[in-house]
C-alpha positions as CSV (number, residue, x, y, z in Angstrom):
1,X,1.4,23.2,42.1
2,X,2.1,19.4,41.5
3,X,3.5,18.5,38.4
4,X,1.1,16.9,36.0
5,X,1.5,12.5,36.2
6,X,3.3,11.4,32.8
7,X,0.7,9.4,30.2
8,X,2.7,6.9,28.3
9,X,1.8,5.8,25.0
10,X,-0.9,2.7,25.1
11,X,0.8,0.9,22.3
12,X,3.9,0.3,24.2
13,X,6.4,2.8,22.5
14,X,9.5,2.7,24.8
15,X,10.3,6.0,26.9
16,X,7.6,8.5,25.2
17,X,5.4,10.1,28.0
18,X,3.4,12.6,27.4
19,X,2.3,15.8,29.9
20,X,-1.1,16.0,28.7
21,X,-3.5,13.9,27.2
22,X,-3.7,15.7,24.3
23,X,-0.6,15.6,23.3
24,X,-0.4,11.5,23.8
25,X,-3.7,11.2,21.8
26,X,-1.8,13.4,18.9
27,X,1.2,10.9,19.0
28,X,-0.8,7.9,18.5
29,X,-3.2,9.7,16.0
30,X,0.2,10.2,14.0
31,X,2.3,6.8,14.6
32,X,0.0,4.1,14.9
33,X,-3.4,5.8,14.0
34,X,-5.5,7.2,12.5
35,X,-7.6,7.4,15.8
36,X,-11.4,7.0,14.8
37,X,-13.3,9.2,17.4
38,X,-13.0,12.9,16.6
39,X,-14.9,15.7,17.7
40,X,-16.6,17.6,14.8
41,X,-15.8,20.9,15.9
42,X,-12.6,20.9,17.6
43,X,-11.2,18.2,15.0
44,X,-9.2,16.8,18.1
45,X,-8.4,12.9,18.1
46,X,-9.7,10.5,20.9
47,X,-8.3,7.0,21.9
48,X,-12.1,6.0,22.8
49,X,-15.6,7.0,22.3
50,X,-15.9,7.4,26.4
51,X,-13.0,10.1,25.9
52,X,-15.0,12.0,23.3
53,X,-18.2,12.0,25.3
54,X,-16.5,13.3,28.2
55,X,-15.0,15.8,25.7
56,X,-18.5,17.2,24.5
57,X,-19.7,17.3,28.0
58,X,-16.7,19.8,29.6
59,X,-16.3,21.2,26.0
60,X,-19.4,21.8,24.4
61,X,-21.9,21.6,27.3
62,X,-23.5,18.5,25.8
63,X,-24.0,16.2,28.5
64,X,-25.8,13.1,26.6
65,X,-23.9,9.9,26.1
66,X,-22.4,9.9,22.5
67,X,-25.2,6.9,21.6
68,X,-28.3,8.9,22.7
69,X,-28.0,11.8,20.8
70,X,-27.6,10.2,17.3
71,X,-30.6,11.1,15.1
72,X,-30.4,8.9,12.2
73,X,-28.8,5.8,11.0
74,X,-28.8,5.4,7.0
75,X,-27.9,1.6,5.5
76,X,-27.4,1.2,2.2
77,X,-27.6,-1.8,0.6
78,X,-25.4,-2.7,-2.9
79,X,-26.7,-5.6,-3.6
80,X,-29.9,-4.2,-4.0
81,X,-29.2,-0.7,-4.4
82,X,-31.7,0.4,-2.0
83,X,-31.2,3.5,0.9
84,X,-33.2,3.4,4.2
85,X,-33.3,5.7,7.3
86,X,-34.0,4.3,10.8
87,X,-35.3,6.3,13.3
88,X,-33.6,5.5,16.8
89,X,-33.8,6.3,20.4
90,X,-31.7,3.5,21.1
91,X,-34.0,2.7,23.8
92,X,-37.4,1.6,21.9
93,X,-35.9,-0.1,19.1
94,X,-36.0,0.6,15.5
95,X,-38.5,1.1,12.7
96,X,-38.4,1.1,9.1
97,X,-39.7,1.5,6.0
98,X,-40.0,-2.2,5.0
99,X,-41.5,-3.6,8.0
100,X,-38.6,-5.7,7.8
101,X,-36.3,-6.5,11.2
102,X,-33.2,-4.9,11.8
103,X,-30.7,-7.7,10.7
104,X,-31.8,-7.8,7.1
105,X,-30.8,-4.5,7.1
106,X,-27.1,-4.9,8.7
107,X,-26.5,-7.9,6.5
108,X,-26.0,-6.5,3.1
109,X,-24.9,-3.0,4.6
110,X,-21.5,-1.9,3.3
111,X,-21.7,1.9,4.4
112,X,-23.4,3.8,8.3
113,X,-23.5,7.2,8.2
114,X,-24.5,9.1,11.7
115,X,-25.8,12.1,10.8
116,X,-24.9,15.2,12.9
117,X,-26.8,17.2,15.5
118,X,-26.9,20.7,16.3
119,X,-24.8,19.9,19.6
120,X,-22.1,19.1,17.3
121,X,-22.0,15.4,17.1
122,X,-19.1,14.3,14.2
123,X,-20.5,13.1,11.2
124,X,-19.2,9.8,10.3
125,X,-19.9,9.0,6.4
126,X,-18.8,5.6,4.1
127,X,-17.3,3.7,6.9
128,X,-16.8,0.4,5.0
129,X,-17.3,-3.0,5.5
130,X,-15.2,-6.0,5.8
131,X,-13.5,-6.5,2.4
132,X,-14.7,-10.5,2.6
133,X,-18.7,-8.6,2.8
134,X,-18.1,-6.9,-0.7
135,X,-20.1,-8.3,-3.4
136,X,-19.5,-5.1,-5.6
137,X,-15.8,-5.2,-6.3
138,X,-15.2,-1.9,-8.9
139,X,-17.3,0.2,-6.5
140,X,-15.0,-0.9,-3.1
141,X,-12.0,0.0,-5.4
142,X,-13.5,3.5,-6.2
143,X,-15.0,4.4,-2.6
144,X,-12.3,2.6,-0.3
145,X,-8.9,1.7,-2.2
146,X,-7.9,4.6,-5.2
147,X,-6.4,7.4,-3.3
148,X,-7.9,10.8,-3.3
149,X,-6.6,13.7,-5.2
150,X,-5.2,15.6,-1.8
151,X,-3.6,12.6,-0.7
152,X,-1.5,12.3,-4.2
153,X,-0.8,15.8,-4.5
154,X,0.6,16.2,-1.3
155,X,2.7,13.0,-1.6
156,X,3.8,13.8,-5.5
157,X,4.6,16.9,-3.9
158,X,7.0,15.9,-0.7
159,X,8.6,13.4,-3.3
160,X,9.3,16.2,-5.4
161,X,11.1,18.1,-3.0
162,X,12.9,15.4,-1.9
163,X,14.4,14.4,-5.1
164,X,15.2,18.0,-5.7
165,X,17.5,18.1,-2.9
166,X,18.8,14.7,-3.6
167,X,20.0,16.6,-7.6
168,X,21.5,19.8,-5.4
169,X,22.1,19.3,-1.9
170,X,24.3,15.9,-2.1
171,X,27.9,16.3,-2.1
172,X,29.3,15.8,-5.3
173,X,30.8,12.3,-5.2
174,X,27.1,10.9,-4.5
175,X,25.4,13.4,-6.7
176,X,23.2,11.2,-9.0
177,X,22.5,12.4,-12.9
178,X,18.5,11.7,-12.4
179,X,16.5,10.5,-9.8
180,X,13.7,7.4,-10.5
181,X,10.2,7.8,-8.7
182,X,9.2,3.7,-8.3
183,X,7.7,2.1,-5.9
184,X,3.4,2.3,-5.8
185,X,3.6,6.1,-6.2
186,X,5.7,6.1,-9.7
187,X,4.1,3.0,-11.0
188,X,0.5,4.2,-10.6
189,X,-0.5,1.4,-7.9
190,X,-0.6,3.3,-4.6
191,X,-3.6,2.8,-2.1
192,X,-5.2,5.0,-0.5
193,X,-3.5,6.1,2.7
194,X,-0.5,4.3,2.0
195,X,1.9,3.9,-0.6
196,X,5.2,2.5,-0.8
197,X,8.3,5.0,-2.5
198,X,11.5,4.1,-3.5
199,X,14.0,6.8,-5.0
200,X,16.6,5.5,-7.1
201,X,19.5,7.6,-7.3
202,X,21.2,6.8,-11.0
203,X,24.8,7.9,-9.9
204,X,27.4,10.0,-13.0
205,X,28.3,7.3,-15.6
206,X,31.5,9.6,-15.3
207,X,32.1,8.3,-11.3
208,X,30.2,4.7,-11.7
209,X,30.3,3.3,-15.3
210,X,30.2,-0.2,-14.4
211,X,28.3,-1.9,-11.5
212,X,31.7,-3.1,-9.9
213,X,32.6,0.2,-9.2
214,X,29.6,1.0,-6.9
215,X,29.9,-1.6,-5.4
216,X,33.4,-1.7,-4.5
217,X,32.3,2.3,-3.5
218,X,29.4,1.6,-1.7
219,X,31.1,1.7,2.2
220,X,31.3,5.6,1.1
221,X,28.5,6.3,-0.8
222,X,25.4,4.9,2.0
223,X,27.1,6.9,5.1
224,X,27.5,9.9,3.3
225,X,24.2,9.8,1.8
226,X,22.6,8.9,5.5
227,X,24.7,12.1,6.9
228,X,23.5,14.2,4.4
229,X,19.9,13.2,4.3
230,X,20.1,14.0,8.4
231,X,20.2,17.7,7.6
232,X,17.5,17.8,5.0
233,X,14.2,19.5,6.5
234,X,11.1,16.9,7.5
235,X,13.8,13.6,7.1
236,X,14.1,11.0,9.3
237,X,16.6,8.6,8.8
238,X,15.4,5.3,9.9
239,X,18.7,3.4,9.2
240,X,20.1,1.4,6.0
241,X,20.6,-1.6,4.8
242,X,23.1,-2.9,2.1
243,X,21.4,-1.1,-1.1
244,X,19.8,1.8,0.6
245,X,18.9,4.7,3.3
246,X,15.7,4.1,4.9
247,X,13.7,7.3,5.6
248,X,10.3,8.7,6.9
249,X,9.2,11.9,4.7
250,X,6.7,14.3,6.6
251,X,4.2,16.1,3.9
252,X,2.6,19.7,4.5
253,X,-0.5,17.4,6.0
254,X,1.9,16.1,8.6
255,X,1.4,12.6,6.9
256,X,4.4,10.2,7.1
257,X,5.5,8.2,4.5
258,X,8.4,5.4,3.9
259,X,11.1,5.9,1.7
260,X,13.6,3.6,0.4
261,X,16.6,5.7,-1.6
262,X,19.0,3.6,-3.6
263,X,21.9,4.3,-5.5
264,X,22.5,2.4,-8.4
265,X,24.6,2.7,-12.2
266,X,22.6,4.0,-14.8
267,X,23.0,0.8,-16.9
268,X,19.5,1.3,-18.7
269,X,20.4,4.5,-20.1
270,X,23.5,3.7,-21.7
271,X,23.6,-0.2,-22.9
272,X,21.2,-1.9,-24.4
273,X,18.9,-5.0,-22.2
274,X,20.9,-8.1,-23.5
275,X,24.2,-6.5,-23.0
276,X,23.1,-6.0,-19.1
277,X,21.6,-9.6,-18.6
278,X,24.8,-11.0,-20.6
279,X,27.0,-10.1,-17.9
280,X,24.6,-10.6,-14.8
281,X,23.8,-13.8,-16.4
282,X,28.4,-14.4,-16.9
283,X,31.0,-12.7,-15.5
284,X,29.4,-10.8,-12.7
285,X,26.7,-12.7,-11.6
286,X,28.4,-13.0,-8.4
287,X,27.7,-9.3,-8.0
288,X,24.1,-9.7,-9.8
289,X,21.9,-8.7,-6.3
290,X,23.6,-4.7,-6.9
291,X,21.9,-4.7,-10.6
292,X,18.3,-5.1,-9.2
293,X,18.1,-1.4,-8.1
294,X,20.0,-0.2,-11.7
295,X,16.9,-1.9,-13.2
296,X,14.4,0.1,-11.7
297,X,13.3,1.9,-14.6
298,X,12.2,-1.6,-16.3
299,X,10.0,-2.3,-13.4
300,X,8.5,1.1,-13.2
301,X,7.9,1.2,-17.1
302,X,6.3,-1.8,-17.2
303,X,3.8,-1.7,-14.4
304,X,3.5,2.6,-15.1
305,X,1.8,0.9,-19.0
306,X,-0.8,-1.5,-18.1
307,X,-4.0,-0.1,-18.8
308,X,-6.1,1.7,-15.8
309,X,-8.4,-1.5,-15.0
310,X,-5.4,-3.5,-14.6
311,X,-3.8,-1.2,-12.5
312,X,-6.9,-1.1,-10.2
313,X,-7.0,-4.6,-10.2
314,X,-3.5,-4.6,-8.5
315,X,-4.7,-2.1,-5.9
316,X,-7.6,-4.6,-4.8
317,X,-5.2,-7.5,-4.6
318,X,-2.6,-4.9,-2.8
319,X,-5.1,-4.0,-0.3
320,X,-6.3,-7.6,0.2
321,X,-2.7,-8.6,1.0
322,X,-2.0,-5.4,3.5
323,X,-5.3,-5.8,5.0
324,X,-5.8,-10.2,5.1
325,X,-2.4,-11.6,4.2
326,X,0.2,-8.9,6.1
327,X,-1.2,-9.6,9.5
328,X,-1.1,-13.2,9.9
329,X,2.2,-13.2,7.6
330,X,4.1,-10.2,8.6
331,X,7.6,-10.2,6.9
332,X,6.8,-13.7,5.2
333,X,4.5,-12.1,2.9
334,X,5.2,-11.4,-0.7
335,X,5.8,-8.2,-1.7
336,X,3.7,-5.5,-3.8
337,X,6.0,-6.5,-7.0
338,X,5.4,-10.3,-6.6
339,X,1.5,-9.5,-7.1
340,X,2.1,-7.3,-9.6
341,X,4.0,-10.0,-11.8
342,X,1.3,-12.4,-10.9
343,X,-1.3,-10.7,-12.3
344,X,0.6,-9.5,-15.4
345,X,1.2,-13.1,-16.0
346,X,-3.0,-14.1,-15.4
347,X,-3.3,-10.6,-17.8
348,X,-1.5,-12.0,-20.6
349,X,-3.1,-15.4,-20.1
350,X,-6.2,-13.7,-20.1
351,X,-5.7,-11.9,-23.5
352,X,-5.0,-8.4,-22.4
353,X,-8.2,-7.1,-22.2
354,X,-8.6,-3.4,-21.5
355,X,-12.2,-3.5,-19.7
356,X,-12.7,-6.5,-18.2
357,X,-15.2,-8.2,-15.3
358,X,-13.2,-7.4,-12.2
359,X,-14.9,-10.4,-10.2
360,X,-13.6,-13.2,-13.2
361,X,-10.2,-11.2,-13.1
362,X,-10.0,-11.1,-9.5
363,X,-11.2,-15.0,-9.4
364,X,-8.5,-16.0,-11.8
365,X,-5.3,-14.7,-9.8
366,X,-6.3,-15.4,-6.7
367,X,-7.1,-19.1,-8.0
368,X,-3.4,-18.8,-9.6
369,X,-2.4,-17.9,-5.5
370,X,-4.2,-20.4,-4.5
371,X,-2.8,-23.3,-6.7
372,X,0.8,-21.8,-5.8
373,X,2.9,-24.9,-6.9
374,X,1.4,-24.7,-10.1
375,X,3.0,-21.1,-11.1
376,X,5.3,-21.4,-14.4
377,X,5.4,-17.6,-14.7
378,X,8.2,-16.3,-17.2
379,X,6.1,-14.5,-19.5
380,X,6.3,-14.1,-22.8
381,X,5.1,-10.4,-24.1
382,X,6.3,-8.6,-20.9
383,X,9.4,-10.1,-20.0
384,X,12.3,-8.0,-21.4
385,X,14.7,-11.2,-22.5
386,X,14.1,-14.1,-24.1
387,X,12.7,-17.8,-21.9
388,X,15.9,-19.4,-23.2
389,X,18.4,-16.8,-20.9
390,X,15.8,-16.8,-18.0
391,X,17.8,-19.4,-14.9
392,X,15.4,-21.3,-14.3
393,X,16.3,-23.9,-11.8
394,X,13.0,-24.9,-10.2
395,X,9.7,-26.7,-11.5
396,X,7.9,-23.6,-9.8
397,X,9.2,-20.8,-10.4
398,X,7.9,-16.7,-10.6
399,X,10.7,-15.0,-13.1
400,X,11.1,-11.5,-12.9
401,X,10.3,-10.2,-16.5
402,X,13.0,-7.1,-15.9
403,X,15.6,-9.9,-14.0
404,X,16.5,-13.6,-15.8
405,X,18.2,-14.6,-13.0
406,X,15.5,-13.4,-10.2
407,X,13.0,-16.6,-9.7
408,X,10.8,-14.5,-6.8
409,X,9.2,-18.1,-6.0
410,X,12.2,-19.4,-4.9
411,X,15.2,-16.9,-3.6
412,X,12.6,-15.6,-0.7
413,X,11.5,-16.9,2.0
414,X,7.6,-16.1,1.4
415,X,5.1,-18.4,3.1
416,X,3.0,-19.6,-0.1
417,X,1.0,-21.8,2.2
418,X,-0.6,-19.0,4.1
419,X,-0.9,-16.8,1.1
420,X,-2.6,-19.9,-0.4
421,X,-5.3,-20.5,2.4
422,X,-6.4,-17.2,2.7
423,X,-7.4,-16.5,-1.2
424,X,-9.6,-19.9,-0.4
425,X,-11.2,-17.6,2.5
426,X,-11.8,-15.0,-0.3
427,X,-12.7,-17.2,-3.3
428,X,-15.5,-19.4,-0.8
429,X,-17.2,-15.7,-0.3
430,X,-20.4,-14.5,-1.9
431,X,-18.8,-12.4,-3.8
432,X,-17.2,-15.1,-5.9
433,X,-20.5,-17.5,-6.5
434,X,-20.7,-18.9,-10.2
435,X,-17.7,-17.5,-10.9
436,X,-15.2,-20.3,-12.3
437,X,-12.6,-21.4,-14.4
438,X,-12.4,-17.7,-15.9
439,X,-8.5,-18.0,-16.5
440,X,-8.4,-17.5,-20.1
441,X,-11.6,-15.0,-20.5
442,X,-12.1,-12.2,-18.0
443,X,-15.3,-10.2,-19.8
């Protein structure tokens, strides 16, 4: 019997081939998915709609083309907040009940639902529209950027694990004295279906009192920390870097997720702010870049205490920049904590209102984004040292408010320009009309 022809993997990954079809259309379901087309009985993936068809035909002895044997189509409009229900044949046109045509309908539609068949079509429910289409921005937050309760649980809980066997399965000269859960997922932030983690490991005072010493330490500490994470179950080590172990986690879903794991001196715990930024600030600023991941728990703590709107207010911006800004960009876009000191800053500015108009509030930082070389941000009420000890060295400058001598704006490379022209695509959209000059007053 011949030996079935290899499939290799259609986005180019470099010797994977694949005996079956299935297994291929599993590897890029799980690496550069998630595939759209699934069959709603079988809950198998498919690269294309042709490949599910051809699926229901051998599978389910339904020999109609995928189109034909859709029942329904249901719009619903928010701008209007009105349902309809077309009745379709897709060969004699539509009807409604409005007497209206068809593209009235497709214009302010933000959801499709298919509805199912008893040959088993999938059901395909709240497939959203184009972020720039949105003209109801609290609602696209609710329905299409929080996470869901099963994807936090099962990422909380792979976490978990993992910093339970960074506290008891680490050799002891690496073993840290507490573990800090940052990134997106420990400050409150994440979005659905992706999040970024970081784990900082706070090493013994007793081994690493003073930043110096890790450092001086740190040749040791990264290899033995990648060897060990090696053996850990559901761990991929992706490589390192000069402050940390870069991993992939796999959840009880089979979900992947990207973790950064630092170690660091737990500086926080045992002297007070000004006694830390004294010394990055004087005698070891030359060493200051191995203090950023020590003052983790300043970062976390202050974005982990902004009320909830403001937290959901950094998820739309979040998702604007992963889904607008990231693809034209790539690794010259500004990172999730650059946006979240932005719109701390516009916060503040904005009197720190708990409920708020998320359109005005939106407006006013991506106006701030916008207008780029105007940004002055060192601010007062959320910054933990005083203006006078921030370095500021620039007439633009973005301070961190947990790092005086971290001016974002200016030690990275981040193309402002680009992040610039596309709030202006976002701010010209419907969504935005009348809205103005909202900087000091979000309600």
């Amino acid at each position: 019997m011949a030996r079935p022809k290899p499939r290799p993997c259609p986005h180019g990954c470099s010797n994977r081939l694949f005996c079956s079809n299935k297994a291929r259309r599993r590897h890029v379901h799980k690496h550069h998915g998630p595939v759209p087309d699934f069959c709603n009985e079988c809950k198998e993936p498919f690269l294309s709609e042709t490949a599910l068809q051809h699926h229901n035909r051998d599978k389910h002895d339904n020999p109609l083309p995928l189109i034909q044997r859709i029942s329904t189509l249901s719009l619903t409009n928010p701008a209007f907040g009105i349902s309809s229900t077309f009745s379709t044949g897709f060969g004699g046109g539509f009807s409604n009940g409005f007497g209206g045509g068809l593209a009235r309908g497709f214009a302010g539609a933000s959801a499709l639902s298919v509805g199912s068949t008893s040959s088993g079509l999938r059901t395909v429910s709240s497939i959203p529209c184009d972020l720039y289409c949105q003209t109801n921005l609290d609602n696209y937050i609710e329905t299409t950027i929080q996470p869901d309760t099963t994807f936090l649980v099962n990422e909380n809980a792979a976490v978990d694990s993992l910093v339970h066997m960074l506290q008891h399965n680490v050799p002891d000269e690496i073993r840290p004295a507490r573990v800090i859960k940052g990134g997106s997922l420990g400050k409150g932030t994440a979005v659905k279906g992706k999040s970024d983690i970081d784990l900082t490991m706070m090493m013994s005072w007793e081994r690493y009192p003073n930043v110096a010493a890790l450092k001086a330490n740190m040749k040791m500490v990264l290899p033995t920390l990648e060897n060990t994470l090696r053996r850990m179950p559901n761990i991929r080590v992706d490589g390192s870097t000069t402050h940390a172990v870069q991993v992939t986690m796999t959840d009880c879903s089979g979900k992947e997720h990207a973790i950064d794991i630092l170690p660091a001196v737990d500086l926080t715990q045992y002297e007070s702010n000004e006694t830390i930024f004294r010394r990055m600030l004087g005698p070891d600023s030359s060493i200051k870049a191995f203090y950023s991941a020590s003052l983790a728990p300043l970062q976390v703590d202050l974005v982990r205490g902004l009320p909830t709107k403001v937290k959901s207010l950094i998820r739309l911006i979040k998702f604007w920049n992963k889904d607008k800004v990231k693809p034209i960009l790539e690794d010259r876009c500004p990172t999730s904590y650059v946006y979240e000191i932005i719109i701390m800053d516009a916060w503040v500015n904005a009197g720190r209102p708990h409920a708020f108009d998320m359109k005005k509030a939106a407006h006013a930082v991506l106006t701030k984004l916008r207008n780029h070389r105007s940004l002055e941000i060192c601010t007062p009420g959320i910054s933990k040292y005083q203006r006078c000890d921030a370095d500021i060295r620039h007439s633009t400058y973005i301070m961190d408010p947990c790092n005086p001598t971290n001016d974002i704006y200016n030690n990275r490379s981040f193309d402002w320009a680009g992040v610039a022209e596309e709030a202006k695509k976002w701010l010209d959209k419907q969504v935005f009309d009348g809205v103005k000059n909202f900087a000091a007053s979000w309600y």
